[in-house]
C-alpha positions as CSV (number, residue, x, y, z in Angstrom):
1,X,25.7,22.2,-9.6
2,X,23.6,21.2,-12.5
3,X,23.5,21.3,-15.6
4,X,21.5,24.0,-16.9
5,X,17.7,23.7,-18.7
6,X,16.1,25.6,-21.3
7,X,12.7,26.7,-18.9
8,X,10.8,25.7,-22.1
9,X,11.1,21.8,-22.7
10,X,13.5,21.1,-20.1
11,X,16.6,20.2,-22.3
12,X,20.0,20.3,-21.1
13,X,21.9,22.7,-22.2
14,X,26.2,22.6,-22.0
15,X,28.3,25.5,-20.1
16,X,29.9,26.3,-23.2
17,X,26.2,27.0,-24.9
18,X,25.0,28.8,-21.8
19,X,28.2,30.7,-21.5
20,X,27.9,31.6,-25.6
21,X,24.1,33.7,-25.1
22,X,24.1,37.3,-25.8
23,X,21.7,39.7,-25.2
24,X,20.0,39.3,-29.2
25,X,19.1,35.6,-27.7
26,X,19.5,32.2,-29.0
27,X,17.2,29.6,-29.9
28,X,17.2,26.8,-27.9
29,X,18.4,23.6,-29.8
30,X,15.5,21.9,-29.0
31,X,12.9,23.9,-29.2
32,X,14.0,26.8,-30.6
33,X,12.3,29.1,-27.0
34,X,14.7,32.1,-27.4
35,X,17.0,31.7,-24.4
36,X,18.8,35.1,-22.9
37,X,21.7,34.8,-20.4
38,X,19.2,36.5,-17.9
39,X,17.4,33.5,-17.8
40,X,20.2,31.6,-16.2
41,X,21.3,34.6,-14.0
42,X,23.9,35.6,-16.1
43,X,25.3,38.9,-17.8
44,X,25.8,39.2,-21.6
45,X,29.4,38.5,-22.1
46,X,31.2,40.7,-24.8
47,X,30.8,40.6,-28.4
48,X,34.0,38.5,-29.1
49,X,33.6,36.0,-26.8
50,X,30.2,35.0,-27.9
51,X,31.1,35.1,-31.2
52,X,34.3,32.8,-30.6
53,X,31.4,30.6,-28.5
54,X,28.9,30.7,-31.5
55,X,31.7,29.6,-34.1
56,X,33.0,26.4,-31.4
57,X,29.1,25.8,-31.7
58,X,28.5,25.8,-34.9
59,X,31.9,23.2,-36.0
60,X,30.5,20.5,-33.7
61,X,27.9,18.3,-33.5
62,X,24.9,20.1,-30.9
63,X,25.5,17.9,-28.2
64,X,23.7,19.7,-24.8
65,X,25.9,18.1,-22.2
66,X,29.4,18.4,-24.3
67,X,31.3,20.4,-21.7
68,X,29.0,21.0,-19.0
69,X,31.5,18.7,-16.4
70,X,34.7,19.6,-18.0
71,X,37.0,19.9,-15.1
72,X,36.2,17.8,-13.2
73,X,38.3,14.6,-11.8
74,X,37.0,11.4,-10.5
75,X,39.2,10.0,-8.1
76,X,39.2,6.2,-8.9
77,X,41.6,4.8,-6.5
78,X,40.0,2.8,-3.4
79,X,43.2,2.9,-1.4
80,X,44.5,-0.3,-2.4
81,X,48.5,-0.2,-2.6
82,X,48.5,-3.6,-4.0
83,X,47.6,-6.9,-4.0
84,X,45.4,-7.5,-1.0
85,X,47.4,-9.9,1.6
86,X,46.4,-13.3,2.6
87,X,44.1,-14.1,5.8
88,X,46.1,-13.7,8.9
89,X,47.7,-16.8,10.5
90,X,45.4,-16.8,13.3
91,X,42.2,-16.9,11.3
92,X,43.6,-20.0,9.0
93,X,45.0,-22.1,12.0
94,X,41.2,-21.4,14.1
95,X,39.6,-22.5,11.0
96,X,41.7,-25.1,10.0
97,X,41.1,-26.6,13.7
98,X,37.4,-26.1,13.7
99,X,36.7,-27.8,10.6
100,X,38.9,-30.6,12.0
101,X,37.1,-30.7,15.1
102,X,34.1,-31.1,13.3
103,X,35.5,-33.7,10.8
104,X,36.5,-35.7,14.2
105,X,33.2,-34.7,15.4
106,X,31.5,-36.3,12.5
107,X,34.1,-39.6,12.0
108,X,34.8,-40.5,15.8
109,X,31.9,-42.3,16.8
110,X,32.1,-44.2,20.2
111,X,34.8,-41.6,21.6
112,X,33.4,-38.5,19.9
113,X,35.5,-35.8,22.5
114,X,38.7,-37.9,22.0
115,X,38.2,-37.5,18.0
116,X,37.4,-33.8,18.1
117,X,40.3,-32.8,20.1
118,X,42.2,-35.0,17.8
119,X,41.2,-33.5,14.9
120,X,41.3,-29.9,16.2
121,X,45.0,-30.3,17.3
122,X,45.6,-32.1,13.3
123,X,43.8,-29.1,11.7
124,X,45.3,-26.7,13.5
125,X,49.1,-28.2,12.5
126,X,47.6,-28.4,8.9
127,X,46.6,-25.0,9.1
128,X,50.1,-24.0,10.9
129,X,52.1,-25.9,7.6
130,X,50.0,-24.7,5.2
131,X,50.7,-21.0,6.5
132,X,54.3,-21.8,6.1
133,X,54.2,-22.6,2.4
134,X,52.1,-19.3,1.7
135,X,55.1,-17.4,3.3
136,X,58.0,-19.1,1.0
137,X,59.7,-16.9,-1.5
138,X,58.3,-17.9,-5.0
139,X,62.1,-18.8,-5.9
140,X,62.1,-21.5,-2.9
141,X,59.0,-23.1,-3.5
142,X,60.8,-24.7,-7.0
């Protein structure tokens, strides 16, 4: 729900300001429209509680949102348990292949099939090894 608005200029006004109006009225902060609880659809609350409300008002600077979304908790966490892990081995070797098809492709010019396979199978096995060294323990790779 909203914040809510003084129906004169449109200002925002906190829950702990609405929540303070008595029946006598208050003066908007802004500009000073006297503002009733009815005009918010609420009852007068009793005499000591807008009086503890007016005082809390009165020690701190007139801020119209201070407290209006107290309560409320943004949940922050997107699920993430920790680092994220590496691609899978099945992705890196397929890569690693067709960029050494291509390379072979590219290089191999009178016998251009013969060089792509070559170069698939040798990126593939590049792609294999290199798989391998991601999976060492940081203690064996020294």
């Amino acid at each position: 729900m909203p914040p809510a608005q003084c129906p004169e200029c449109g200002r925002f006004l906190s829950k702990d300001f609405v929540s303070s109006l008595t029946q006598d009225g208050t003066p908007c902060p802004s500009c000073q429209h006297t503002l009733l609880p009815a005009d918010f659809g609420m009852r007068a609350p009793r005499p000591d509680v807008a009086r503890e409300g007016a005082a809390v008002e009165e020690q701190s600077d007139p801020d119209p949102l201070a407290g209006w979304d107290q309560g409320r908790v943004v949940a922050l966490d997107d699920g993430l348990a920790g680092p994220s892990p590496g691609p899978s081995d099945a992705a890196v070797i397929g890569i690693a292949a067709l960029v050494g098809a291509l390379i072979g492709l590219l290089l191999g010019r009178p016998r251009r099939f013969a060089a792509m396979l070559f170069g698939a199978v040798l990126g593939a096995g590049v792609g294999a090894a290199s798989r391998r060294v991601w999976e060492l323990p940081d203690d064996a790779a020294t």
